[in-house]
C-alpha positions as CSV (number, residue, x, y, z in Angstrom):
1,X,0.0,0.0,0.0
2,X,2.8,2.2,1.0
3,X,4.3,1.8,-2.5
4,X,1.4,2.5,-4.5
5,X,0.9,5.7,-2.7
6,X,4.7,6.7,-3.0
7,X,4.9,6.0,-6.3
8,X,1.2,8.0,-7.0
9,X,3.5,11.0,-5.3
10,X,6.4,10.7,-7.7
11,X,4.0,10.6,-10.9
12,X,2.2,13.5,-9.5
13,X,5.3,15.1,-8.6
14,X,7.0,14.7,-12.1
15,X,3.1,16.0,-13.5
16,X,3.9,19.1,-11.6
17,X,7.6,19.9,-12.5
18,X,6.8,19.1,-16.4
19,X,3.6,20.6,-16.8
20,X,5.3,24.1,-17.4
21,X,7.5,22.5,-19.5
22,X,5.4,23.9,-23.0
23,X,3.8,26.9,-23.5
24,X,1.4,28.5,-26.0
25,X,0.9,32.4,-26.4
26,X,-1.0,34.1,-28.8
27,X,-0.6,38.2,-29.6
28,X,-3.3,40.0,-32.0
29,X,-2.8,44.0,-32.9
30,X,-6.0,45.8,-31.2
31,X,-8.6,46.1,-33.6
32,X,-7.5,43.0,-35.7
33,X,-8.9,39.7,-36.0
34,X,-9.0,36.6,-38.3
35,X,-12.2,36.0,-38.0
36,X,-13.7,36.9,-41.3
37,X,-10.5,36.6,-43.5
38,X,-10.8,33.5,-46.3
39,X,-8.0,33.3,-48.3
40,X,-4.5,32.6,-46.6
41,X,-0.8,32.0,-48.0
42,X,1.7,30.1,-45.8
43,X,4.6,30.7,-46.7
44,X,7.3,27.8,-47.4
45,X,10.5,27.8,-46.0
46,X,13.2,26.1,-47.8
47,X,14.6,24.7,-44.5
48,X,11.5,22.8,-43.6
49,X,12.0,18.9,-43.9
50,X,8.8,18.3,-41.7
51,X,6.2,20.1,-44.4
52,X,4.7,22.1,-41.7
53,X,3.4,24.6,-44.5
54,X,1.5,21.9,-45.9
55,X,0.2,21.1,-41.8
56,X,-0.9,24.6,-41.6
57,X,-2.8,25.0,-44.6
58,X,-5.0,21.5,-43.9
59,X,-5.6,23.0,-40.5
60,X,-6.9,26.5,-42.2
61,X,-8.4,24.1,-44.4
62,X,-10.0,22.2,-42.2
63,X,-11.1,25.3,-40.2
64,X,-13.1,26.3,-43.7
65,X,-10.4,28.7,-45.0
66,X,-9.0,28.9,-48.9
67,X,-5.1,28.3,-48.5
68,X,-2.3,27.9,-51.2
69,X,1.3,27.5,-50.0
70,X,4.6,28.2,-51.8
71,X,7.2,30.7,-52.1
72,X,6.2,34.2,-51.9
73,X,6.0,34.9,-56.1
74,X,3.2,31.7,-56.2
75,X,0.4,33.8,-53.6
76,X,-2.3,34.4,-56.0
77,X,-3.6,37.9,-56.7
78,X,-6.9,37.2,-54.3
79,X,-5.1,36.8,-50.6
80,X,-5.6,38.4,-47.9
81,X,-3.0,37.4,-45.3
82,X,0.3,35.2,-45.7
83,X,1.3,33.5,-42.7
84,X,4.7,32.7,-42.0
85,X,6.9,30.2,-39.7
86,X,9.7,29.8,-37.5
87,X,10.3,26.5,-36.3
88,X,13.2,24.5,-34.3
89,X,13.4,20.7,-33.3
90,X,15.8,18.7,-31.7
91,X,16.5,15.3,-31.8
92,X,16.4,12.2,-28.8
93,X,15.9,9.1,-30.4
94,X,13.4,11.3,-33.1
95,X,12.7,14.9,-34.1
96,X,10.8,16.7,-31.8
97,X,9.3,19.6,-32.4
98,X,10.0,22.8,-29.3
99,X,9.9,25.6,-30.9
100,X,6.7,27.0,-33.3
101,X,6.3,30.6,-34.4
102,X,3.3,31.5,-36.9
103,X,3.7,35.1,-37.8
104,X,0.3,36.7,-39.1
105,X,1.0,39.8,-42.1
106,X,-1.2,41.8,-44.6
107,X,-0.4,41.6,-48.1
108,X,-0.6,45.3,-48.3
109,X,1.5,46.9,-45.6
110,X,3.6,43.4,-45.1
111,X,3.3,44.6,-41.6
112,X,2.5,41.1,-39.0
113,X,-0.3,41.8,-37.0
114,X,-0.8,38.4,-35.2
115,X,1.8,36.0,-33.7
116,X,1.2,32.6,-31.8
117,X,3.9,30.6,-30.4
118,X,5.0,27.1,-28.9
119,X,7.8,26.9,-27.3
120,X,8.9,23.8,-25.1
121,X,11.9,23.6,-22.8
122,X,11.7,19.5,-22.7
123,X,10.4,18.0,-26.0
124,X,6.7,17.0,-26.3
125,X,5.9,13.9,-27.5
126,X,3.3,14.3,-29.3
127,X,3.3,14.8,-33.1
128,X,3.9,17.9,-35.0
129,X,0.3,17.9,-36.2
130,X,-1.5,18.3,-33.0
131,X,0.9,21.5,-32.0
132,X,0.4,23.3,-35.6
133,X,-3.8,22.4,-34.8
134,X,-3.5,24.3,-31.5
135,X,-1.7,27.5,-32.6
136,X,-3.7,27.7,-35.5
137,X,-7.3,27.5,-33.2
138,X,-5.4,30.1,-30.6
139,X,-4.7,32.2,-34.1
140,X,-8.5,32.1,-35.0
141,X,-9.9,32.3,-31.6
142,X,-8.1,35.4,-30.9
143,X,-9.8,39.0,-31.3
């Protein structure tokens, strides 16, 4: 009994010191929001060997939004925000992804207006696919 309680405090005690390990923010300019915008670019970056512009775009898709991806000179005429990324992983035993930046800008001013961010100290284990889903419903939630 005394061993089943002892190790109930160690799991709960390792719960608490990792449960800070990852954290999500989300900033949106005042007087911005996503909500009605339709047509979306993400950007690709020529570094990416984990297609996360194609994750982001079947989340926006999936979320009911018209998305393209490519290099800047393939955004069609019609969009209305290009989203770009910053990401980071680090390998043990696998890639893990710690480090997510989606950067919101107009296709006007070129000015970003929204940012969300994942950033983990100790790697998740948990596939790329469910972070990018979680920034992008912060990105869409946020007014």
């Amino acid at each position: 009994m005394k061993s089943i309680i002892a190790r109930t405090l160690v799991v709960l005690g390792l719960a608490i010191m990792l449960g800070g390990c990852a954290s999500y923010s989300a900033q949106m300019d005042r007087g911005r929001s996503l909500a009605k915008i339709q047509r979306f670019f993400v950007l690709s970056n020529t570094n990416d060997n984990h297609a996360l512009d194609r994750q982001i775009a079947e989340q926006l898709k999936a979320r009911g939004r018209e998305v393209e991806t490519g290099p800047l000179t393939m955004m069609p005429d019609n969009t209305q925000v290009i989203i770009a990324f910053q990401d980071h992983w680090t390998w043990d035993f696998g890639d893990h992804l710690v480090f997510l930046q989606l950067s919101v800008r107009d296709t006007r001013s070129e000015q970003s207006f929204a940012t969300v961010t994942f950033s983990a100290k100790i790697p998740l284990h948990e596939e790329a696919s469910v972070t990018v889903a979680r920034l992008v419903d912060q990105l869409l939630d946020k007014k």
